[in-house]
C-alpha positions in Angstrom: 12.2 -32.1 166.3 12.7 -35.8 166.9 13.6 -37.8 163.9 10.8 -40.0 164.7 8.2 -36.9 164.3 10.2 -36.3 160.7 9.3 -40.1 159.6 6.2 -39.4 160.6 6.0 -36.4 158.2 7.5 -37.9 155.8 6.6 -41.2 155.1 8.4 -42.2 152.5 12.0 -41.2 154.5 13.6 -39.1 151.7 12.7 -37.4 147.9 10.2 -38.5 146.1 12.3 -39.6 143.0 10.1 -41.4 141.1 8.0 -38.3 140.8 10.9 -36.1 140.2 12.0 -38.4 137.2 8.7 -38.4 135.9 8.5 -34.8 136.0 11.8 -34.1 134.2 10.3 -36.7 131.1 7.1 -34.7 131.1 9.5 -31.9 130.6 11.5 -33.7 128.2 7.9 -34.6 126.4 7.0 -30.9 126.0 10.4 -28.7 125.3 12.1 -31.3 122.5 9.1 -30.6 119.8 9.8 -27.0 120.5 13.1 -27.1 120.5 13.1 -29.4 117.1 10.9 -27.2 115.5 13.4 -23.5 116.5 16.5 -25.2 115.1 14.8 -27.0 112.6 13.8 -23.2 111.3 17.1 -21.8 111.7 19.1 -25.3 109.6 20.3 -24.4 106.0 17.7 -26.0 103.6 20.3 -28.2 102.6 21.8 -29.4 105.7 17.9 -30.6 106.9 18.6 -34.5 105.6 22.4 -34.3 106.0 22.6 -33.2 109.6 21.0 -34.7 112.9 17.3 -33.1 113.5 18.6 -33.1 117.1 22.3 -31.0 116.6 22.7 -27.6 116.6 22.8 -25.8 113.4 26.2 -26.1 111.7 25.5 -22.6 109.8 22.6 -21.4 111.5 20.7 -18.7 109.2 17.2 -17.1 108.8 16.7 -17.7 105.2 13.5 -20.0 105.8 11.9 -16.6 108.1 12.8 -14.6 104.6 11.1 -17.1 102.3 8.1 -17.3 104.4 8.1 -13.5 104.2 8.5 -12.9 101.0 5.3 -15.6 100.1 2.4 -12.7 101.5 3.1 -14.4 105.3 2.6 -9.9 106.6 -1.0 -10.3 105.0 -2.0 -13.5 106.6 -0.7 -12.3 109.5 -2.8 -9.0 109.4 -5.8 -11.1 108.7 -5.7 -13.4 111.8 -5.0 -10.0 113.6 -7.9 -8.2 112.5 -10.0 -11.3 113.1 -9.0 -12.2 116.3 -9.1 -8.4 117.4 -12.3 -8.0 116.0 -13.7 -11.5 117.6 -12.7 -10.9 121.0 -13.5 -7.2 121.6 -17.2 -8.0 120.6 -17.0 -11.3 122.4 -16.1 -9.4 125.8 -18.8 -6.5 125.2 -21.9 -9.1 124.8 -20.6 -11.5 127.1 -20.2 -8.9 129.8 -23.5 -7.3 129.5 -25.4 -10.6 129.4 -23.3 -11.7 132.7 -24.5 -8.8 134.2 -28.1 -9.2 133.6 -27.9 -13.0 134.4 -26.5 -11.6 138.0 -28.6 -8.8 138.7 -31.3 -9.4 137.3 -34.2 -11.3 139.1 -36.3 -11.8 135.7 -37.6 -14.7 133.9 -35.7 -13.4 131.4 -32.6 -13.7 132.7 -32.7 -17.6 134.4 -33.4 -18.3 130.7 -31.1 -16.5 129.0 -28.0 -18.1 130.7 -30.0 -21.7 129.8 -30.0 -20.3 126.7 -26.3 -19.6 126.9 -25.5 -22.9 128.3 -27.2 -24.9 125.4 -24.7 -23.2 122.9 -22.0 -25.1 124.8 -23.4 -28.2 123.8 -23.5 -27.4 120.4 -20.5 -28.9 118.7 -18.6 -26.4 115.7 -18.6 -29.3 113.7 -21.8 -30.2 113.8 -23.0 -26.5 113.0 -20.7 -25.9 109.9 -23.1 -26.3 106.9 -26.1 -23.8 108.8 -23.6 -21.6 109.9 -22.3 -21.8 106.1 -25.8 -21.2 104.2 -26.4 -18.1 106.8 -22.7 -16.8 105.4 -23.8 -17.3 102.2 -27.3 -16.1 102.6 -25.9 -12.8 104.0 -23.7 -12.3 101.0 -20.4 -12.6 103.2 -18.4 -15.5 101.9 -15.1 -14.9 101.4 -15.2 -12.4 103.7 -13.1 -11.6 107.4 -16.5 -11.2 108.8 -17.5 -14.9 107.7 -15.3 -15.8 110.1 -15.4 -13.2 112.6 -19.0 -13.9 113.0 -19.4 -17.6 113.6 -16.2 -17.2 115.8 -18.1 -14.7 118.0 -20.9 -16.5 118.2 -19.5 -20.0 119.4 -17.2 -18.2 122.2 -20.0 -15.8 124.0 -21.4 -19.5 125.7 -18.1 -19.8 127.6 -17.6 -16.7 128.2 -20.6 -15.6 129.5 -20.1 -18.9 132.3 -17.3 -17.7 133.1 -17.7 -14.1 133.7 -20.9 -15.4 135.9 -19.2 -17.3 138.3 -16.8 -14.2 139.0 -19.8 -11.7 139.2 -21.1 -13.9 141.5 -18.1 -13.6 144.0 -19.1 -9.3 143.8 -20.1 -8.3 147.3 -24.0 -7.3 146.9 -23.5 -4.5 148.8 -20.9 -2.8 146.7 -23.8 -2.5 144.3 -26.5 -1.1 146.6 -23.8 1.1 147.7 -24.1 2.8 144.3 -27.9 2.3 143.3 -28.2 4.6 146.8 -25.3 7.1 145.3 -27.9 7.4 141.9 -25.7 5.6 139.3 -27.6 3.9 136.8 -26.8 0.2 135.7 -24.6 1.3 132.6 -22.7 3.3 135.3 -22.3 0.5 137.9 -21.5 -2.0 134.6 -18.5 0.6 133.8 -17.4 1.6 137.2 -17.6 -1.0 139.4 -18.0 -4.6 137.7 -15.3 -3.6 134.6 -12.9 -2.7 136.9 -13.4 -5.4 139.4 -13.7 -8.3 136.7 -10.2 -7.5 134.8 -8.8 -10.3 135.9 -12.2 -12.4 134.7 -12.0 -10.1 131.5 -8.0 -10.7 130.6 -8.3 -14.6 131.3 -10.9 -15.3 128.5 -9.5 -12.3 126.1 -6.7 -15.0 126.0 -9.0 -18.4 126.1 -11.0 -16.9 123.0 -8.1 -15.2 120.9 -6.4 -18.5 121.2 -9.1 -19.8 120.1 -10.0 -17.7 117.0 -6.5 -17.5 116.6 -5.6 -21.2 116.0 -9.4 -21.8 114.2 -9.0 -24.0 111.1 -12.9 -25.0 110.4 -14.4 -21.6 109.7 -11.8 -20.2 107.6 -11.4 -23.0 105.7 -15.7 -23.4 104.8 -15.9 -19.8 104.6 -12.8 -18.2 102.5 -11.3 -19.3 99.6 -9.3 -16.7 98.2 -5.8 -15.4 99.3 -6.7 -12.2 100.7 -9.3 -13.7 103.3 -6.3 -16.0 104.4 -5.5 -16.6 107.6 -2.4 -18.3 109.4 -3.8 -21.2 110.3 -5.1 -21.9 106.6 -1.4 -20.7 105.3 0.2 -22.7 107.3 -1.7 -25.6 105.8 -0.9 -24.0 102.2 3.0 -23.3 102.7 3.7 -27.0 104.1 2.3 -27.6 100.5 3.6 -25.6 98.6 7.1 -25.8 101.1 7.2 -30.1 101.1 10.8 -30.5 100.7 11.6 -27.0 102.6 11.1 -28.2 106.0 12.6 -25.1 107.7 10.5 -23.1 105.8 7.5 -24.9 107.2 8.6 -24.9 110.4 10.0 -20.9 110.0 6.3 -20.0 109.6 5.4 -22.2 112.6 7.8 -20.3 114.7 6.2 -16.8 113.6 2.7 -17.9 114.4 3.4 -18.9 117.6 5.1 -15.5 119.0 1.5 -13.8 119.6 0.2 -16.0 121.3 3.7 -16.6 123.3 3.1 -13.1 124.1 -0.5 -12.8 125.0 0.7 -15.5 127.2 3.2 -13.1 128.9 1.4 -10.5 129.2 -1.8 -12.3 130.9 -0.6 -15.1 132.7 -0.7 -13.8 136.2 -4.9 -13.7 135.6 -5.8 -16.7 133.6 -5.6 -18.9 136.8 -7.9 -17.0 139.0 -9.9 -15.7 135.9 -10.5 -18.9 134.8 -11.3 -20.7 138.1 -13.6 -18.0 139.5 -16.7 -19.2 141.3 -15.7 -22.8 141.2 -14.6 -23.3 144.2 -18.0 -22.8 145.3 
């Protein structure tokens, strides 16, 4: 190859540097809150305004993970769990039916119901808090997991349901005849053939909707008031009050939050690309 061909491919004649650079402060942009906010959790309460935010701990120590612990952090905790748990397995179920019948279905019924689906996207959460608030109250479950379990389930079938469309759309047709000829019934092909083949679909907005349930402030701070509906996002908000001059401590119950979703993140990341880009290309 002839070093005029490699100009040619290469217009520039060598690395792009600028882009490199701005990559590495893009970098810089995203790791240094993270990493402020870990050693920031392990720093002695009283080395926080002595030392530099930036240094290492001189006497690193988990004491602020132990005061967080010891101040009902395991219920919280178990509240967001069941809630999100709770949110997203009914959240799959509908969504995955009604994609189903959107797809297959050549009904009236079923153009309108993903119109119908598509309006509730437009629908801000904020501008639906004080209905959604007189139904929780009207159904006597205020204060209540389910008060927020509810609306949360509600407000992520719209997106979901889109989603799961455009992959059910990239299904080969005759994968389906295929098994209408064989005798299965739609609640067989829906558990045999679209389940399986919409895991990746399935796993990519399991995440996108815990996430979102997860990190939800609005609903569980209308709906709940009392400790034991608590959830970590509303605790968080309580022990930076109630911690204001134990900044590790804060920042200690940041860092526990955050490993489920870290992990859900692990776990799923190989699908939430193509899950979430399904059908879009189109």
């Amino acid at each position: 190859m002839t070093s005029a061909t490699k100009r040619s491919r290469n217009p520039l004649g060598g690395r792009n540097v600028p882009g490199g650079l701005a990559g590495w402060l893009w970098l810089a942009v995203i790791v240094l809150p993270v990493y402020y906010i870990v050693v920031t959790s392990l720093r002695p309460r009283e080395d926080y305004f002595t030392e530099n935010p930036l240094s290492l701990p001189s006497a690193p120590t988990l004491d602020a993970y132990g005061r967080v612990l010891e101040n009902d952090f395991a219920r919280y905790f178990l509240n967001s769990v069941l809630v999100t748990a709770g949110s997203v397995v009914v959240t799959l179920a509908v969504s995955l039916m009604a994609a189903y019948v959107v797809v297959r279905s050549r009904t009236r019924f079923a153009g309108n119901l993903l119109r119908l689906v598509l309006l509730g996207i437009a629908i801000p959460i904020q501008a639906a808090i004080i209905p959604v608030y007189y139904l929780i109250v009207e159904l006597g479950l205020y204060d209540t997991l389910l008060a927020i379990a509810l609306p949360s389930i509600a407000f992520a079938i719209p997106i979901t349901v889109l989603i799961l469309v455009n992959f059910l759309r990239d299904v080969p047709g005759e994968l389906f005849e295929s098994m209408r000829l064989d005798g299965a019934g739609e609640w067989r092909m829906l558990g045999s053939l679209v389940l399986p083949l919409c895991r990746p679909a399935l796993v990519a907005v399991a995440v996108y909707d815990a996430l979102q349930v997860w990190n939800g402030f609005l609903f569980p701070l209308i709906l709940t008031q009392s400790e034991e509906t608590r959830v970590l996002p509303l605790s968080l908000w309580t022990f930076e009050g109630e911690f204001t001059a134990d900044v590790p401590a804060v920042l200690a119950a940041v860092v526990l939050s955050v490993i489920p979703v870290l992990a859900a993140y692990a776990v799923a990341r190989r699908h939430l690309v193509s899950g979430l880009t399904a059908g879009f290309g189109k």
